[in-house]
N, C-alpha and C positions, 0 to 999 in steps of 0.2 A: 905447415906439415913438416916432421922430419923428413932428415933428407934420408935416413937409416931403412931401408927395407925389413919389412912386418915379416919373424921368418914362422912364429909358432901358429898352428892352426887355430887355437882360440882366439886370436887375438881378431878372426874373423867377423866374430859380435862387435868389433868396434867399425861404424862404414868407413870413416875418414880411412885410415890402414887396408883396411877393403881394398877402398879404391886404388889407394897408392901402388898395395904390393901385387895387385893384378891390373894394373899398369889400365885405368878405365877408359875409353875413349866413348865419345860424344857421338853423333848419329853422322857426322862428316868425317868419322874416323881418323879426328884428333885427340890424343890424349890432355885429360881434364887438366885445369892448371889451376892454382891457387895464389899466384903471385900478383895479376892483376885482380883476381878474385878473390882473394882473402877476405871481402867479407862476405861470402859462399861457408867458411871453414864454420861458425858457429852455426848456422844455419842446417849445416850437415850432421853435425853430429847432435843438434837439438832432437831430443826425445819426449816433448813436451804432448801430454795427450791432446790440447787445446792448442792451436796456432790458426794466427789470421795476422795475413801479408798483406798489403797494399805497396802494392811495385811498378815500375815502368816497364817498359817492354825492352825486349832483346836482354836481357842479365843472365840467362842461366837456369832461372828458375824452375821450368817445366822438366831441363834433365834432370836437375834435381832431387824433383822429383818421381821423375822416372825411378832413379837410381835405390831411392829410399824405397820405394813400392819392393822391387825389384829382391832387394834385402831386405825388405821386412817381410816381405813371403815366404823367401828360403829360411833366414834363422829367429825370426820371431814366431812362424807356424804363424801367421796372420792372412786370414783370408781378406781380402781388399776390392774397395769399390772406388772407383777411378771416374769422378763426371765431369764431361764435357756437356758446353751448351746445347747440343744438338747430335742427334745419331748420324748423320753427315760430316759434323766436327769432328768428330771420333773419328770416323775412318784417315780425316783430314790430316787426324793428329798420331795414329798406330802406325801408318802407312810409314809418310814419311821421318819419324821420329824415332817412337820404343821400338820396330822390329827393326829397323838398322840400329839401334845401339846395344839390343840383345846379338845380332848377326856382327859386329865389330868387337863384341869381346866372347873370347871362350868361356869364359866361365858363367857368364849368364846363357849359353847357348848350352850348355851342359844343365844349367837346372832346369831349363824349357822340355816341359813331360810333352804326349801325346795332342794335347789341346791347346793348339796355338792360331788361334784366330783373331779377325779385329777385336771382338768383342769378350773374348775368354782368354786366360793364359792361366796354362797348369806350372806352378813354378813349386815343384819339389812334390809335396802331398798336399799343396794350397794353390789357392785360383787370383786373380787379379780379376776384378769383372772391369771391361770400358766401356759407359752406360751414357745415353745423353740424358741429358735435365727437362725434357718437352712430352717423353710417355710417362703416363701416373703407371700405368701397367708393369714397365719394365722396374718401376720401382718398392715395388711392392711382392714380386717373384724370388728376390737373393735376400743372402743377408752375410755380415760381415765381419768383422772385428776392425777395422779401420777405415776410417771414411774423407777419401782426400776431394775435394770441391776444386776444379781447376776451370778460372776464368769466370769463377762465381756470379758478379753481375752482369754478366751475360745469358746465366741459365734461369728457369725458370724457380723463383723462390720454395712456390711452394712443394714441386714436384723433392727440389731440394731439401724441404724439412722431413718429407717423406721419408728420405736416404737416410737421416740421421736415425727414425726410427729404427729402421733395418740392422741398428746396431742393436739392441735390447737381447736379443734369444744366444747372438755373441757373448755377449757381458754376461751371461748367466756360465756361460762355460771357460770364457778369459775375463776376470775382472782386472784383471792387470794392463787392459788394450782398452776398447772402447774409444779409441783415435779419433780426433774431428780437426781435418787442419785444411784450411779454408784460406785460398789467394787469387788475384784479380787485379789487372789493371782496374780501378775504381772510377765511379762513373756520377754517383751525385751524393751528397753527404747525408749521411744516415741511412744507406740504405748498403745493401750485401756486406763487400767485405769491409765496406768504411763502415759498418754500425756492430760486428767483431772486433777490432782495430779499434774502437773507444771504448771497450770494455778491459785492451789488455792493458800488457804493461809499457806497451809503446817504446821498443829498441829504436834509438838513433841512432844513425853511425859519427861517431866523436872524431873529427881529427884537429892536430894542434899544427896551429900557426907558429913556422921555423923563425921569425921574427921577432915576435915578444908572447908565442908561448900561452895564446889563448885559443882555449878548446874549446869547441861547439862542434854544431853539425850545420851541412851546406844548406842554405835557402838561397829562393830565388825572390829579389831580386839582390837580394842584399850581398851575396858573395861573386857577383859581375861585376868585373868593368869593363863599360860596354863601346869603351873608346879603344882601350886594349884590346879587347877581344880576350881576357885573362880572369883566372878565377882568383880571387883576392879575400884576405879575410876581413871580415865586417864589423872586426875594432881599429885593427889598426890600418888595412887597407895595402899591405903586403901581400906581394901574389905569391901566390898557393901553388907549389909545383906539384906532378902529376904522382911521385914518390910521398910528399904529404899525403893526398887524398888516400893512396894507396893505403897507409898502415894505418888503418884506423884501429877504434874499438869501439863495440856497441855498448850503448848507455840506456837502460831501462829507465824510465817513466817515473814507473811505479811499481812499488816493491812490493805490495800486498796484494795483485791481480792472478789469476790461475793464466789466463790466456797467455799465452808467447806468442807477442808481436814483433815484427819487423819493419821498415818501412826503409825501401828502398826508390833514390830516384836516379837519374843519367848525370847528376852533376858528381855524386861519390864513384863514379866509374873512371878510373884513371885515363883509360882510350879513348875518352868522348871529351873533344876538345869544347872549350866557352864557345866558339862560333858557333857550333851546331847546335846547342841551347839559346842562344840567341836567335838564330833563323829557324828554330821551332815556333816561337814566340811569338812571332810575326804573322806565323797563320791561324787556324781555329783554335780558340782558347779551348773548349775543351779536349781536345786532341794534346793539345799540349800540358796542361796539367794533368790528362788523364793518362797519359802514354810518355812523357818525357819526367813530367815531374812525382807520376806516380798519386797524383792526391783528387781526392773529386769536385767537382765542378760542375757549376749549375750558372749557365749565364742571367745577366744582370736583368735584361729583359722578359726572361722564361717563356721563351716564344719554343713553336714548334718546326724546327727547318727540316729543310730534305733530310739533309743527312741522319736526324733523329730519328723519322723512318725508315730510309734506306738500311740502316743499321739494324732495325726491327728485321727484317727481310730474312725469313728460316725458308729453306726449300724442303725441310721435314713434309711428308705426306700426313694431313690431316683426317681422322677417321669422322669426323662429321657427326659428332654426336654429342650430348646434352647442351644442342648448340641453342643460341641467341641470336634474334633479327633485333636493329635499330631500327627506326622510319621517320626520316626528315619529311613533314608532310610538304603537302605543294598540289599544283597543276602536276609538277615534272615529279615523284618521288624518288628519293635518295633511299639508296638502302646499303646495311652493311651488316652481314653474315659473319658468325664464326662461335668460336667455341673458347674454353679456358687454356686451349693450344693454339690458338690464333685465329685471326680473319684470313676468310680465305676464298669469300664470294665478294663483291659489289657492283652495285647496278641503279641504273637510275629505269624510269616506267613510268606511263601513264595512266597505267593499269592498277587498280586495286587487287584483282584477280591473280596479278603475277605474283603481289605479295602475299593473298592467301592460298598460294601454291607452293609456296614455299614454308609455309608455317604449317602446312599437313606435312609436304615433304621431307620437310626437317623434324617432325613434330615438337617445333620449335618454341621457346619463351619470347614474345614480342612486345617492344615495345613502341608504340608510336607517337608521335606528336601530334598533339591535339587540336595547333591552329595552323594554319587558318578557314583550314576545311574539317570540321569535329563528324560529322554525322556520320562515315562512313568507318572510322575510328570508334566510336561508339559501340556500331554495330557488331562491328570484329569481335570489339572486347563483348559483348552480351555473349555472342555464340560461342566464342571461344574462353569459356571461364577460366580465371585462376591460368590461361597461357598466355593472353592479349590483354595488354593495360594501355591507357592514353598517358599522353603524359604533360605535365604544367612546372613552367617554372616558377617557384613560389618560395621567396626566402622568409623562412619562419624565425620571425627575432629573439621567439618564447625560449627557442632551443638551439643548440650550437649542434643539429643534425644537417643531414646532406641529403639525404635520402629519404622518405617519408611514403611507406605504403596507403594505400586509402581502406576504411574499415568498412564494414556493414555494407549501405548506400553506395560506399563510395568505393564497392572491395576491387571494381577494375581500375582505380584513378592510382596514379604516382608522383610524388614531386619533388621537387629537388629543387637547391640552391644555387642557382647559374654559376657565380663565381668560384662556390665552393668544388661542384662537380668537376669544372674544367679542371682546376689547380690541380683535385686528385687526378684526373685521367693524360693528363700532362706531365704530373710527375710520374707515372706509369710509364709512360711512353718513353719519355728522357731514361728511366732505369728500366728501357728494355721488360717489362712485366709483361709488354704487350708486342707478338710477335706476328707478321703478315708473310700468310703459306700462299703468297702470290705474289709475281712477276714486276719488278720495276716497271716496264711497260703497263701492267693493269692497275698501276696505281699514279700512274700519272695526274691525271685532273684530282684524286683523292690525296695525294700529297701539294698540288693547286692550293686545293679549299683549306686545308689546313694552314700553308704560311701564308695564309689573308688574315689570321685571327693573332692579335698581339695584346699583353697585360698592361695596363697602366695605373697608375694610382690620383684618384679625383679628390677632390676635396670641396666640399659642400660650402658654397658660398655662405646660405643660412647658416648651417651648425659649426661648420667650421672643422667639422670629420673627414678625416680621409678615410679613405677607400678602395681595395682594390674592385677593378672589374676588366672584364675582357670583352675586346672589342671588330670588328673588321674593317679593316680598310677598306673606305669611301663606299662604294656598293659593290665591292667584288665579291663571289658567291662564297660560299663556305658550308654548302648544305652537305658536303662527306665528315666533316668536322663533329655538325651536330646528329647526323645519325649514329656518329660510332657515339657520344653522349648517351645514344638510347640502347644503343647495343649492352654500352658499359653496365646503364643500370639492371637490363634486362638480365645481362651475363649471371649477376646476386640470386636469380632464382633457379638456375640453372644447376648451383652445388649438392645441393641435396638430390638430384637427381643420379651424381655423378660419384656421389659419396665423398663427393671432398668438404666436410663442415667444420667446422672451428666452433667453439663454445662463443670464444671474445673474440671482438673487433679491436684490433691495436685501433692507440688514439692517432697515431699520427699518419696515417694513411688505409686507403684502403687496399687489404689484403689477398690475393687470391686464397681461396675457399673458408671465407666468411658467409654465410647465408643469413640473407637479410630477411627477414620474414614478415608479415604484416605488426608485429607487435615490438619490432626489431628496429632499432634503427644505427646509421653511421653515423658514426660521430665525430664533428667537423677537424677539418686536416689544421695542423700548427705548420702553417709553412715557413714561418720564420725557422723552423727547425729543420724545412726541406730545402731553401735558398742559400743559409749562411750556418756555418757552425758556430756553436758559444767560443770564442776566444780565450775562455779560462784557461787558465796555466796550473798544471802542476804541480809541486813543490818537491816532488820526492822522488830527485833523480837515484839510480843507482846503476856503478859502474857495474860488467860485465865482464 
């Protein structure tokens, strides 16, 4: 930035000058700096209708875009939708963030009109809405001219594409806006903002080695050394001081892409010394490439650990409707309640009665498992048609489906591919698709039964095929595991009740509000495309 103070009023359309010549501070009411942050400055003044981030945590970002919102309300005339994962995050994040950094400058405090709440801000004769990603309702009430996603794979996907539509009755009155800019610490490859982020043009940030003068950008592990504790470059092995990293420049990808991407991690951050990326390293890998390195992460085993649910864990209040029951059958049964906004009941019972109490009460879609005890499962599905199915697992080799309703004879039967169901509702769970509106304490034994179940790959003595299948440790139970199984499939007939349908089923997973219907089917998940990314390399960088 110059050092020159912005003195003509127009020059107010430009933010960087904004910012400068109204001296902006931050929500701790510091003013913004661009010295250690310089690569902040392209990022600020980018006007790109399409942008997807993938970042580490602590950079800047959220003021940001605070700041962008902020100014694109006042001199764009842009009404704006602002979402967070959850109506609780929102408050989480208006509170202590946008109204002190609207309250720490006057001049945002002058365009703040009559309606300033968590959830609304009047900024000039346009509105900012903060909306969480968890009610379909709230998303479907406004509509916008730009639509910013903040902490993307953390919100709910589809409520999310909902938001995009919201933009369409705008564009008919601003085609010049229509904004979609989408950022996230990232969580598994090909999924939120890592599967925007392969579509753009992939900005690196470039800097050159004071040594011999060779330009890239910082990876890990290759720019540590981890004896030093010093970040060094990865030709010649010269350490890299903290004024190199500093003045970089971003390097696009690819030249032919519409999206403007970014990808920031803590190793291009001058302040954050090598030792602190090293003893990141050292604990949860994905913590650490998902929040230090900024990149996503699917571990090598694809098991389900506490922390994958506990992370799940929304305290949003659940309205309990177009819900679904699973049922692990048994002596004991397992059960597990919820809706396409989360689980938010489970219970185990000896009772068949308690479960058909809760499938009037809910007037709920059920599905239950069909051994070891079938007769009493049977029954449920006669009386209760078309809302109670049994259910078998049965891998069909004719077809690469997952899911399989039963026709005519068979119109209460469902079945599905063991290996293939898990994978998908595993990768759901690792990218957060699937959220629990209930208490650490009430999911204790239900997150038990789930780290008893682990992936491995067998290999057929006879054929000589391997194969993945998933498994449980020795005899320890796991029946919370496979009732949410049933809940999952049950949840597919549940969309059309709730009016969330989709024509197609993406191939590579499955999607909230797809409806699967008896003549319908999923179609099996590519998990090579959910565990590892393709390693292809691009050819067509272009400076910035």
């Amino acid at each position: 930035m110059p050092d020159q103070k912005i003195q003509s009023e127009s020059e107010a359309l430009s933010i960087l000058p904004f910012i400068q010549n109204n001296n902006i501070k931050n929500e701790n009411g510091s003013p913004l700096e661009f010295v250690d942050h310089q690569f902040l400055v392209k990022p600020y003044n980018d006007m790109s209708p399409r942008q997807a981030i993938i970042k580490c945590s602590q950079i800047g970002w959220s003021v940001l875009a605070i700041n962008k919102a902020l100014w694109m309300a006042k001199y764009m005339k842009a009404n704006i939708i602002y979402t967070m994962p959850s109506k609780s995050i929102v408050k989480d994040f208006v509170s202590p963030k946008v109204d002190p950094i609207i309250e720490n400058n006057k001049v945002y405090r002058d365009m703040v009109g009559d309606t300033n709440s968590v959830a609304l801000k009047n900024i000039g004769d346009r509105f900012i809405y903060f909306r969480g990603s968890w009610e379909q309702s709230a998303a479907i009430s406004i509509s916008a001219h730009i639509l910013i996603n903040d902490e993307l794979d953390r919100s709910n996907q589809q409520v999310v594409r909902t938001y995009r539509s919201r933009l369409d009755d705008a564009l008919r009155e601003r085609p010049d806006l229509g904004f979609i800019w989408q950022f996230s610490n990232p969580s598994v490859p090909g999924y939120g903002v890592d599967e925007a982020w392969e579509k753009s043009d992939k900005k690196h940030w470039f800097i050159v080695c004071p040594h011999c003068n060779y330009e890239w950008y910082m990876r890990w592990p290759e720019n540590i050394n981890f004896e030093t504790k010093q970040y060094i470059c990865s030709k010649c092995h010269g350490v890299l001081s903290d004024e190199a990293r500093r003045n970089g420049r971003w390097v696009a990808k690819h030249n032919d892409r519409d999206i403007s991407g970014y990808w920031i991690n803590q190793m291009m951050c001058s302040w954050i010394p090598a030792s602190k990326i090293i003893e990141d390293s050292e604990g949860d890998k994905s913590v650490f490439y998902n929040f230090t390195l900024g990149l996503p992460y699917v571990s090598e085993d694809f098991s389900v650990t506490r922390k994958v649910i506990t992370d799940c864990i929304s305290p949003d209040t659940n309205k309990m409707e177009n819900v679904a029951i699973g049922v692990d059958n048994g002596v004991v049964k397992t059960v597990v309640i919820g809706n396409v906004h989360g689980i938010f009941k489970t219970y185990e019972t000896k009772s068949w009665q308690d479960i058909e109490d809760d499938i009037a009460k809910y007037n709920a879609v059920c599905v239950i498992d069909a051994l070891p005890y079938p007769a009493t499962p049977i029954k449920l599905a006669e009386q209760y048609r078309g809302r109670v199915y049994i259910h078998y697992f049965d891998q069909d080799k004719k077809t690469a489906t997952v899911i399989n309703w039963g026709k005519k004879e068979n119109h209460h039967v469902v079945k599905s591919d063991r290996t293939k169901i898990i994978d998908m509702l595993v990768a759901e769970l690792v990218g957060k698709d699937i959220l629990f509106n209930m208490t650490i304490a009430e999911l204790e034994q239900y997150i038990y039964d789930w780290t008893q179940l682990y992936r491995e790959i067998e290999t057929s003595e006879a054929t000589g095929i391997a194969k993945a299948i998933w498994k449980t440790i020795g005899a320890h139970r796991d029946h919370y595991a496979f009732a949410t199984i049933y809940w999952r499939i049950a949840l597919e007939k549940t969309y059309v009740g709730s009016g969330i349908v989709r024509s197609e089923p993406k191939r590579s997973r499955i999607q909230k509000g797809v409806y699967i219907g008896p003549d319908r089917k999923i179609p099996a998940p590519d998990i090579g495309d959910v565990i590892k990314r393709s390693t292809k390399k691009g050819k067509n960088w272009k400076t910035m």
